[in-house]
C-alpha distance (Angstrom), angle and dihedral (degrees) to the residues before:
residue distance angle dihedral
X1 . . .
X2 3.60 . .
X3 4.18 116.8 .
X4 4.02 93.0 -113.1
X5 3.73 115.6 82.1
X6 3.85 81.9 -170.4
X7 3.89 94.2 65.6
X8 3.74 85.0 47.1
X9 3.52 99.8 48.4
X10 4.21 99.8 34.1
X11 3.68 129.0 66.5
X12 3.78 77.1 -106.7
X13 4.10 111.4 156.3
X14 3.55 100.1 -113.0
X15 3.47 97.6 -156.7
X16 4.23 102.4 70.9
X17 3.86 95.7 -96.0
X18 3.80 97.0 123.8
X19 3.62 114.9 25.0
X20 3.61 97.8 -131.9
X21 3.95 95.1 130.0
X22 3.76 96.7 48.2
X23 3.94 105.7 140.6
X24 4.08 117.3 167.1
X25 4.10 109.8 -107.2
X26 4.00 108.8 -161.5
X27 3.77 82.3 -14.4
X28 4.27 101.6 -53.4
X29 3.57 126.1 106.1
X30 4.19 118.2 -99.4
X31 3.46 120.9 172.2
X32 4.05 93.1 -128.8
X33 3.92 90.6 -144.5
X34 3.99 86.2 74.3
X35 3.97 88.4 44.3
X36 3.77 126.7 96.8
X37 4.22 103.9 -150.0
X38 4.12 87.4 -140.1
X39 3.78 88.8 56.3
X40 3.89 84.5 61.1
X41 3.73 99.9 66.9
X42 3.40 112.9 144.6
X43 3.89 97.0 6.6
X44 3.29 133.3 121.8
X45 3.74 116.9 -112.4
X46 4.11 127.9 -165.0
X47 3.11 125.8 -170.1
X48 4.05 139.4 175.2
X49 3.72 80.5 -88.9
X50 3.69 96.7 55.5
X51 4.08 98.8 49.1
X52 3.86 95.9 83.9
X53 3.42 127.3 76.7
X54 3.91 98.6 -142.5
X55 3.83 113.2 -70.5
X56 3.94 88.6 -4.0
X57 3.82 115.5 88.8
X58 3.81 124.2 -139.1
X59 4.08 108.0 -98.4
X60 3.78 85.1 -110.2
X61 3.38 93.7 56.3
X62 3.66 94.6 44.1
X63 4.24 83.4 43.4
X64 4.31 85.2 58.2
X65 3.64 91.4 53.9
X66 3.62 101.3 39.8
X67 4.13 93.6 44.0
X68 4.28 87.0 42.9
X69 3.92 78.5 -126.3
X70 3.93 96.9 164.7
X71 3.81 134.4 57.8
X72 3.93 114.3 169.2
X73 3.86 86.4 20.4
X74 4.41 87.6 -139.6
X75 3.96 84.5 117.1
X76 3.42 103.6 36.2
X77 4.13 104.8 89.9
X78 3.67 87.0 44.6
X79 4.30 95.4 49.0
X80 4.07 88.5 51.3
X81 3.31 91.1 53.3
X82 3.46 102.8 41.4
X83 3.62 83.4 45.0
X84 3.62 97.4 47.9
X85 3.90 85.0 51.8
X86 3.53 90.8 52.7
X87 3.39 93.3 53.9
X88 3.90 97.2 52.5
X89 3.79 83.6 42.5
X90 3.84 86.8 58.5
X91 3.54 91.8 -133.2
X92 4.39 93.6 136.4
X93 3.68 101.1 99.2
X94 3.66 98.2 116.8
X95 3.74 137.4 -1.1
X96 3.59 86.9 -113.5
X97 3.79 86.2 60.9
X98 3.67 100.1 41.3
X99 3.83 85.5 51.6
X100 3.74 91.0 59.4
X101 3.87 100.2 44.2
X102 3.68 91.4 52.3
X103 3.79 97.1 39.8
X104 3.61 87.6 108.3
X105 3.75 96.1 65.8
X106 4.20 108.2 73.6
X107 3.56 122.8 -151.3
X108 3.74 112.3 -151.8
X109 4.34 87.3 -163.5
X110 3.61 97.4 53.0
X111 3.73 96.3 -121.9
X112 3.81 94.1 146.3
X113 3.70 94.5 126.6
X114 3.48 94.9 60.9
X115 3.51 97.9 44.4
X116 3.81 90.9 57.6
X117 3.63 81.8 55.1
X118 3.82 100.4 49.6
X119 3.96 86.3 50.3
X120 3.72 87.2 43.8
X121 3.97 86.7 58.3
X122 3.40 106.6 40.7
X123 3.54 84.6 54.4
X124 3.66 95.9 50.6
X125 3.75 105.2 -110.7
X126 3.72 98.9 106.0
């Protein structure tokens, strides 16, 4: 059993193709399809869930809404976190850059551009 009830639950790919179970473990990005929850002992897991802090929503949230950077929504949880982790990562120089960190997350709308702009945001470039 994997530690994402999501990938369990969704037609999620189970095997790391799209990125829509990425969750930050001790603060990196694991697709949580690939993850055994007993091999997490002891870590710290984050998930969409955990990014607000109570009625206030994490800047990359608040970036998604304000940039209209989801359609179908299936992506989305995976994107902000694999955009929060790219963040931390300090991979946001350029969109070129944020592009390539995130490549791993797919996006069955097509709403890359606004994504790159969420990240952009909540990172204070936008």
């Amino acid at each position: 059993m994997n530690s994402c009830s999501r990938a369990r639950s969704s037609p999620a790919c189970g095997s790391a193709a799209c990125g829509a179970c990425t969750v930050l473990v001790d603060g990196r990005r694991v697709n949580s399809c690939l993850t055994l929850a007993v091999r997490l002992e002891g870590a710290e897991v984050t998930t969409i869930e955990g990014l607000a802090k109570g009625e206030r929503l994490h800047p990359l949230q608040q970036a998604f809404i304000d940039q209209d950077a989801f359609q179908c929504g299936y992506c989305t949880p995976g994107q902000i976190m694999s955009g929060v982790g790219c963040i931390q990562e300090g991979h946001t120089d350029s969109k070129a850059e944020i592009r390539e960190w995130m490549s791993g997350n797919i996006c069955r709308c097509g709403c890359y551009v606004k994504i790159v702009r969420a990240v952009e945001q909540a990172t204070g470039r936008k």
